[in-house]
VOGU-3710 file (C-alpha; in Angstrom, 3 decimals, decimal comma):
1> xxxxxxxxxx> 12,078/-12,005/6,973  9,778/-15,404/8,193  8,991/-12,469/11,362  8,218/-10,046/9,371  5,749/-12,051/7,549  4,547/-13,828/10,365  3,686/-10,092/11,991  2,073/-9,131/9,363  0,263/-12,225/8,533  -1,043/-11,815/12,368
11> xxxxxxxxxx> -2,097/-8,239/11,542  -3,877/-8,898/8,537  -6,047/-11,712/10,713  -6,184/-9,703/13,258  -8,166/-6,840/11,387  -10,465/-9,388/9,433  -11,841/-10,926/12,439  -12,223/-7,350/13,834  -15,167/-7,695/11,113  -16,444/-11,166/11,185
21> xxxxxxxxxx> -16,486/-11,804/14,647  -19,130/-9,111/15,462  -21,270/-10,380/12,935  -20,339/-14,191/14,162  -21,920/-13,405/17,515  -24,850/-11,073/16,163  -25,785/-14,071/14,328  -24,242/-17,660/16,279  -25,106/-16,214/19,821  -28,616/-15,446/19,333
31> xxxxxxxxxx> -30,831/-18,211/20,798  -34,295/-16,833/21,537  -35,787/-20,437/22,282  -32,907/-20,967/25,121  -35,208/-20,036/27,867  -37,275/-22,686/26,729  -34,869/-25,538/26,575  -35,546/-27,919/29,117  -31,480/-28,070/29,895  -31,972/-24,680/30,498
41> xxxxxxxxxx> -34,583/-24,578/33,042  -33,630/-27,407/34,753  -30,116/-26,449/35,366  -31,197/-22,907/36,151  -33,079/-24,072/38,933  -30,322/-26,703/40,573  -28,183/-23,541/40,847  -31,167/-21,589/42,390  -31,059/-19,253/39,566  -28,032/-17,369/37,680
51> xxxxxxxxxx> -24,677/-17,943/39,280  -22,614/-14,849/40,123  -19,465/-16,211/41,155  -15,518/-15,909/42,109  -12,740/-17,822/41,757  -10,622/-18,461/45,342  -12,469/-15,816/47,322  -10,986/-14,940/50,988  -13,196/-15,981/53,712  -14,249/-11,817/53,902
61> xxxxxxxxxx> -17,877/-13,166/53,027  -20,044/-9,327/54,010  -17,653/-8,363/51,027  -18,403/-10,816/49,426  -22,291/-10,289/49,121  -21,970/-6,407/48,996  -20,745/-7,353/45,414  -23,644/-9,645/44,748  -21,138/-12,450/44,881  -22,841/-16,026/46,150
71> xxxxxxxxxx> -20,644/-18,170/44,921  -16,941/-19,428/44,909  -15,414/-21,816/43,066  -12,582/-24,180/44,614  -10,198/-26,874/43,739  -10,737/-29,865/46,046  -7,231/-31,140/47,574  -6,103/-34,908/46,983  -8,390/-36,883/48,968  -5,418/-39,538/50,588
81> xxxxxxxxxx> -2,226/-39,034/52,458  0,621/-41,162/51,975  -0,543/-44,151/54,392  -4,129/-44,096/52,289  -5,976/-42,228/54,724  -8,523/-39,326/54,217  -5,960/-36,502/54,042  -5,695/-33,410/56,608  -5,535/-31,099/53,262  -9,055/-32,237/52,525
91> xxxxxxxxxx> -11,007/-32,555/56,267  -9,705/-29,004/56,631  -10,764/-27,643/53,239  -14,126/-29,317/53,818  -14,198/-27,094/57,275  -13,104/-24,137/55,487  -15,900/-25,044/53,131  -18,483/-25,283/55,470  -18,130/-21,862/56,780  -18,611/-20,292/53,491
101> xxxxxxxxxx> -21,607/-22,248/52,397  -23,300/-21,599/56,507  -22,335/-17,488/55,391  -24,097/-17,672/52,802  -21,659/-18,659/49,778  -22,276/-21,594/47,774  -19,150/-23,562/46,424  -18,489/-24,480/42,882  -15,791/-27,448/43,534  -13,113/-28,458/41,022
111> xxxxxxxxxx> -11,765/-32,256/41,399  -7,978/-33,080/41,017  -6,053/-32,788/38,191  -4,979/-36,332/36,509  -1,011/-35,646/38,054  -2,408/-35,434/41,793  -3,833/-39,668/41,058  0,087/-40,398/39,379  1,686/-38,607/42,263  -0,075/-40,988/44,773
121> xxxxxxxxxx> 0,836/-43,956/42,322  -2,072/-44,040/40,497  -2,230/-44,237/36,572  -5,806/-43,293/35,522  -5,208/-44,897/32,282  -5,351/-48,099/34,060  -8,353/-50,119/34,499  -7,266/-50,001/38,356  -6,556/-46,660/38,024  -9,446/-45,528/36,683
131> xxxxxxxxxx> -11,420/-47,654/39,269  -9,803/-45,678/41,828  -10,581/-41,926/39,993  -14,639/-43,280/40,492  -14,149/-44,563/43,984  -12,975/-40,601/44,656  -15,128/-38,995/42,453  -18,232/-40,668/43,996  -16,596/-40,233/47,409  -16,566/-36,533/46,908
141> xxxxxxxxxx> -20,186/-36,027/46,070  -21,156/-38,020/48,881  -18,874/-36,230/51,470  -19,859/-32,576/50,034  -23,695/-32,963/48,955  -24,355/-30,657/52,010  -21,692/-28,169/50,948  -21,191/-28,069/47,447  -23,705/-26,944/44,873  -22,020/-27,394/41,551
151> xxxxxxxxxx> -18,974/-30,026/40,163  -16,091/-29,412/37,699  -14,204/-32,585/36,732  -11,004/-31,566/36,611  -9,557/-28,420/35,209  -8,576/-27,481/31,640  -7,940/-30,231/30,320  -5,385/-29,860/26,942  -3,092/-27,385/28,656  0,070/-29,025/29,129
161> xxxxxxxxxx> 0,879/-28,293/33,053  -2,565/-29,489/33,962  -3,137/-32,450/31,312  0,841/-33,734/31,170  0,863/-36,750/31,164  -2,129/-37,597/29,576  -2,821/-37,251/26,326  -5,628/-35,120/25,283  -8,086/-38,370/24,608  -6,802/-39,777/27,837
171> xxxxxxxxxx> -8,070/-36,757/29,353  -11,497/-36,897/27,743  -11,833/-40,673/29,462  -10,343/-39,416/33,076  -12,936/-36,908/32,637  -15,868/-39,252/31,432  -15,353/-41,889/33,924  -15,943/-39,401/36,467  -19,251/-38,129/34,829  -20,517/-41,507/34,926
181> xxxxxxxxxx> -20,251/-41,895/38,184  -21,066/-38,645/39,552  -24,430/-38,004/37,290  -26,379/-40,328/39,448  -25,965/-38,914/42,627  -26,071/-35,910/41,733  -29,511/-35,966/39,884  -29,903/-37,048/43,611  -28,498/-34,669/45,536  -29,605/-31,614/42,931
191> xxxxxxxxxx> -25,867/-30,733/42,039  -24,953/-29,146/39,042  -22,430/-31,541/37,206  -20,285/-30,686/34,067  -16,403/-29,788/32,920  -14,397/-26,577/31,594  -12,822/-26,054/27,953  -9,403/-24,613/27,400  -9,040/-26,609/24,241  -11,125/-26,028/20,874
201> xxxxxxxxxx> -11,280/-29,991/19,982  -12,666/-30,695/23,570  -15,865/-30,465/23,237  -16,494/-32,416/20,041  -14,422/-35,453/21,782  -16,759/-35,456/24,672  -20,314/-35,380/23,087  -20,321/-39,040/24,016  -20,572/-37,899/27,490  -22,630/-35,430/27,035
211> xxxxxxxxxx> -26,256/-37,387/28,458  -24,351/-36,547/31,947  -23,301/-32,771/31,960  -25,786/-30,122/33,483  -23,581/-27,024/32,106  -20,288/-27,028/29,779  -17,975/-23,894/31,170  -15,723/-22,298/29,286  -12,440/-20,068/30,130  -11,654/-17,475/28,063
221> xxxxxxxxxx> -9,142/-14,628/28,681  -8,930/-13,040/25,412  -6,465/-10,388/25,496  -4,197/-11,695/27,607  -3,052/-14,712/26,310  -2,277/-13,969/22,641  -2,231/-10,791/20,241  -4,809/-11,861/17,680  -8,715/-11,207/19,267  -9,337/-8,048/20,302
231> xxxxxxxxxx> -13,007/-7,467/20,036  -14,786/-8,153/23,570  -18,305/-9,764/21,361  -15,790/-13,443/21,084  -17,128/-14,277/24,442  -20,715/-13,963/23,286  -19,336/-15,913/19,705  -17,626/-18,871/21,467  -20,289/-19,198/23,835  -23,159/-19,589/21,135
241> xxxxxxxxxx> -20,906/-22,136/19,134  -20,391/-24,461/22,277  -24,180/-24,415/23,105  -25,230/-25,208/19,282  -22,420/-27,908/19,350  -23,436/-29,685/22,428  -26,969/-28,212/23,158  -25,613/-27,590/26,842  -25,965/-24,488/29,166  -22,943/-22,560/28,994
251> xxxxxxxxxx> -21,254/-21,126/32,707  -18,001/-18,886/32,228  -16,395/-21,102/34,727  -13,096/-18,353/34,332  -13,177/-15,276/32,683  -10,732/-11,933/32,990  -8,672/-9,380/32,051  -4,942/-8,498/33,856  -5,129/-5,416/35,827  -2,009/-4,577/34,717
261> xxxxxxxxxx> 1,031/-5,371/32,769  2,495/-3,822/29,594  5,278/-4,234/27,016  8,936/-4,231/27,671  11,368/-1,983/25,299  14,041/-3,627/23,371  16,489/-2,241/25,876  14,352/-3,571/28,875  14,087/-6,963/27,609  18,161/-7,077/27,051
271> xxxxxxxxxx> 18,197/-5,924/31,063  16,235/-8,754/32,155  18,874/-11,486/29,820  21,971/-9,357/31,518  19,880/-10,255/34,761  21,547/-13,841/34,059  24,605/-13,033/32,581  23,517/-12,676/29,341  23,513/-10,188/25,717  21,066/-11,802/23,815
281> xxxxxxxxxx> 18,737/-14,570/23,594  21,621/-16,193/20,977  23,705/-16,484/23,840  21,224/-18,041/26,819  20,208/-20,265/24,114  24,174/-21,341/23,158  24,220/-21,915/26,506  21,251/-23,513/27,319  21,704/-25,852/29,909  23,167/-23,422/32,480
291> xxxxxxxxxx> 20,960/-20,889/31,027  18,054/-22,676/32,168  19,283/-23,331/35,766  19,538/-19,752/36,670  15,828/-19,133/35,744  13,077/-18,595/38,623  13,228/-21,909/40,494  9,179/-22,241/39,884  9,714/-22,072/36,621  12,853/-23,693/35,666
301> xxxxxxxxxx> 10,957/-26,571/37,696  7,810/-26,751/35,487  9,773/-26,190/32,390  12,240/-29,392/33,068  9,291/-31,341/34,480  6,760/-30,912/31,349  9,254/-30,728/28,788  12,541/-33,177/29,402  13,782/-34,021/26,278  13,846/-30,363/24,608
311> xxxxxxxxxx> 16,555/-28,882/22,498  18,060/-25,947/23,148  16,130/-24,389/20,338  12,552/-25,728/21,086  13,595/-24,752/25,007  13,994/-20,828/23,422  11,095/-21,203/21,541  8,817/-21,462/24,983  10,856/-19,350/26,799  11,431/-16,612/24,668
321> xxxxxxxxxx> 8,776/-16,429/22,193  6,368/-18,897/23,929  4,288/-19,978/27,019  6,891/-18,732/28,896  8,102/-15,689/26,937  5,608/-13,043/29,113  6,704/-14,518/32,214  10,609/-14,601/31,456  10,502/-11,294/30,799  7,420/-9,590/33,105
331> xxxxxxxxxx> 5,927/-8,199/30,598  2,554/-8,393/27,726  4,119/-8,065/24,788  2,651/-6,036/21,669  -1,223/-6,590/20,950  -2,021/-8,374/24,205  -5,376/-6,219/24,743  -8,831/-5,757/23,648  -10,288/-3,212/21,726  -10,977/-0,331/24,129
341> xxxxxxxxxx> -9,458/-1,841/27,544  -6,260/-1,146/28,502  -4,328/-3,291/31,555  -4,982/-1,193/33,938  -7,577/-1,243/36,961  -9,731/1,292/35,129  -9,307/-0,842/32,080  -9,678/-4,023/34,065  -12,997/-2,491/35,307  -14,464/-1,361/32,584
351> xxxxxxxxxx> -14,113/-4,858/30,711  -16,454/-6,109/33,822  -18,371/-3,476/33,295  -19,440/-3,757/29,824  -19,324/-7,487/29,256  -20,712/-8,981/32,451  -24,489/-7,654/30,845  -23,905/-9,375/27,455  -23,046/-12,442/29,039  -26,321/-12,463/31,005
361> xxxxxxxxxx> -28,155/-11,433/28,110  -27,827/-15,082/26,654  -30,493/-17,224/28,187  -28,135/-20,360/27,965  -25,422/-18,998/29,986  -26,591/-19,503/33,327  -23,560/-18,584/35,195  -20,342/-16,506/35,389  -17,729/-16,890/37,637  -14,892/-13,859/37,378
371> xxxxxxxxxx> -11,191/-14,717/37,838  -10,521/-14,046/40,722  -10,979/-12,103/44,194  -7,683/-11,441/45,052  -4,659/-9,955/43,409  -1,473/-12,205/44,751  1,979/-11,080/45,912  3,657/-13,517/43,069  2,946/-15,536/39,851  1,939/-19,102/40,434
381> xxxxxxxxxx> 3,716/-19,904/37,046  7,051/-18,441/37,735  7,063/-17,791/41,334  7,996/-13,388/40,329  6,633/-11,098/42,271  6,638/-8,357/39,172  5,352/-10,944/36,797  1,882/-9,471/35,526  0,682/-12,586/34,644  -0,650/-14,297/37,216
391> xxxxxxxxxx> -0,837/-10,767/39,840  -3,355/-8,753/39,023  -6,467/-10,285/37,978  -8,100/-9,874/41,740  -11,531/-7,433/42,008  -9,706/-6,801/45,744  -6,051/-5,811/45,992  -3,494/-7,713/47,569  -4,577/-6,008/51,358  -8,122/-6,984/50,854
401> xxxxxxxxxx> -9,382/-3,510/49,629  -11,540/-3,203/46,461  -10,367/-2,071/43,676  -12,148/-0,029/40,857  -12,944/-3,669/38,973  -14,734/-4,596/42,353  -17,412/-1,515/42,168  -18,262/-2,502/38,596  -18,991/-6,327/39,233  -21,232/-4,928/41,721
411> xxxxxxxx> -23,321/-2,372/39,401  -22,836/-4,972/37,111  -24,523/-7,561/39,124  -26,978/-5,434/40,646  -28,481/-4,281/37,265  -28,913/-7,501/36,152  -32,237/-8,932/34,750  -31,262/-12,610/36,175
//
């Protein structure tokens, strides 16, 4: 009965922000003074004007530009080896680096996560260990100011597998410390400096920092995710609340839609549970402990690592109604979509088609970066190749070949007014 409820409870949501969020962004995203903001401008013209970017793009740069693509944005390895040495992981990304920005794509670089500083033995929430986060931070900026045009500290900070274990204010101060180092030479170097949202409180805990940012980026992936927005006008919404909370030009740092994936039967889903010697999810979760050892090795790994001391019951929870639930079972479930886009790679391409122009309607977003270039032979989450999760989001296909989403970033891009 609490399900049925629930359902319907999400259903009756569901259908009243079908109404109010149109009229939210009609009335929250209109700024018609943006282009006047001095935050504006000035950010606008570190980038060199509006950022058209992609996440981990393939060295194919011709293909690249053809889709007026000029940037890329990548996650900068660990900068020490195990003897405390600059690492071979980092000189070669640096190379790699290089060669995009002397083709002609700039790179939008993402420092470590806070786990990458506690694998090397170093606890950020230390006074030594924050000392050490600055020393790398400003090393960064001084090593890349030739390559790199734009900084994000860190990466979505409040979702457990990147934050874990910090707590979410601990993550606001491994993200500040950086800022304060890093503004300074990068008002020198004329690099864009700011951080990504994946968590609604983060922004209001880091106004205290915000004297440092050049951009706040957000990463949205509304109808993928969860089974409550559907209407394609919340980017525009969210995007007009951040920059009246903060005052801050706004870059879509991430921002998609799967290419494919859809629900799994009843039947189906009691496959996959025979799959491991199972009925039902009453008897994987009576039997919990070896339950969980026959999962995908990726994500039996990441499940025991972030969450140790689970029950059996809050262990089902994630993994089959959860985080973990679409991944488990390859699937979207129910009301994982938007309004008029299905998961396909027409529907995939006509979300790019239709949004990309409202975002660059908004004078205060100065960038977008799409997730991502490539479509990938398995899920980084659960290690599945028929996972749709974390497949299909790629404008090329896993052989390098465009697919229809690729053709619409391009007419997309090529009709814009920025």
């Amino acid at each position: 009965m609490n399900e049925k409820l629930l359902a319907l409870g999400k259903k009756l949501l569901a259908a009243l922000l079908s109404v109010l969020i149109p009229l939210l962004a009609f009335f929250v995203s209109a700024d018609p003074f943006a282009k006047y903001e001095s935050d504006v401008k000035a950010s606008t013209e570190k980038a060199g004007g509006f950022i058209k970017g992609v996440c981990h793009a393939d060295p194919d740069y011709e293909l690249i530009k053809e889709a007026g693509i000029a940037w890329t944005r990548k996650d900068i390895p660990f900068l020490y080896d195990r003897e405390g040495n600059i690492s071979q992981n980092y000189l070669e990304w640096k190379a790699e680096m290089k060669e995009y920005a002397d083709n002609g794509i700039k790179i939008f670089a993402i420092t470590p996560y806070p786990y990458k500083f506690l694998e090397y033995g170093v606890d950020p929430r230390t006074p030594e260990g924050k000392a050490k986060v600055q020393e790398t931070a400003k090393y960064y900026v001084e090593d890349l100011k030739d390559i790199v045009g734009a900084f994000q500290v860190t990466n979505e900070m409040g979702i457990d597998r990147f934050t874990k274990p910090l707590t979410i204010d601990e993550a606001v101060d491994y993200i500040g410390c950086q800022l304060e180092v890093m503004d300074p030479l990068c008002e020198e170097y004329d690099i864009l400096l700011g951080y990504n949202i994946a968590n609604p409180i983060l922004p209001f805990k880091m106004l205290k920092y915000n004297d440092y940012l050049d951009y706040i980026g957000l990463d949205l992936y509304l109808g993928c995710f969860e089974d409550i927005l559907h209407e394609i006008e919340t980017f525009e919404a969210l995007a007009g609340l951040v920059h009246h909370i903060s005052g801050k030009p706004i870059i879509y740092c991430e921002f998609g839609y799967m290419g494919y994936g859809e629900p799994k039967t009843t039947e189906e889903k009691v496959a996959v549970l025979q799959k491991y010697g199972y009925n039902s999810e009453e008897e994987a979760t009576a039997d919990m402990d070896n339950f969980i050892q026959k999962l995908p090795e990726d994500m039996k790994e990441e499940i025991l690592e972030l969450y140790p001391d689970y029950t059996a019951e809050q262990y089902a929870e994630i993994i089959f109604r959860g985080e973990y639930m679409n991944h488990f079972y390859t699937s979207l479930p129910e009301g994982y979509y938007l309004d008029g886009y299905t998961h396909t790679p027409e529907g995939q391409a006509k979300f790019y088609e239709d949004l990309i122009p409202r975002l660059l309607s908004k004078d205060y977003i100065i960038g977008t970066i799409i997730y991502c270039w490539g479509d990938s032979d398995s899920c980084y989450v659960c290690g599945q190749s028929d996972c749709p999760v974390e497949t299909g989001w790629g404008l090329v296909d896993g052989q390098g070949k465009p697919k229809p989403s690729y053709y619409a970033v391009q007419e997309a891009f090529a009709n814009a007014g920025k």
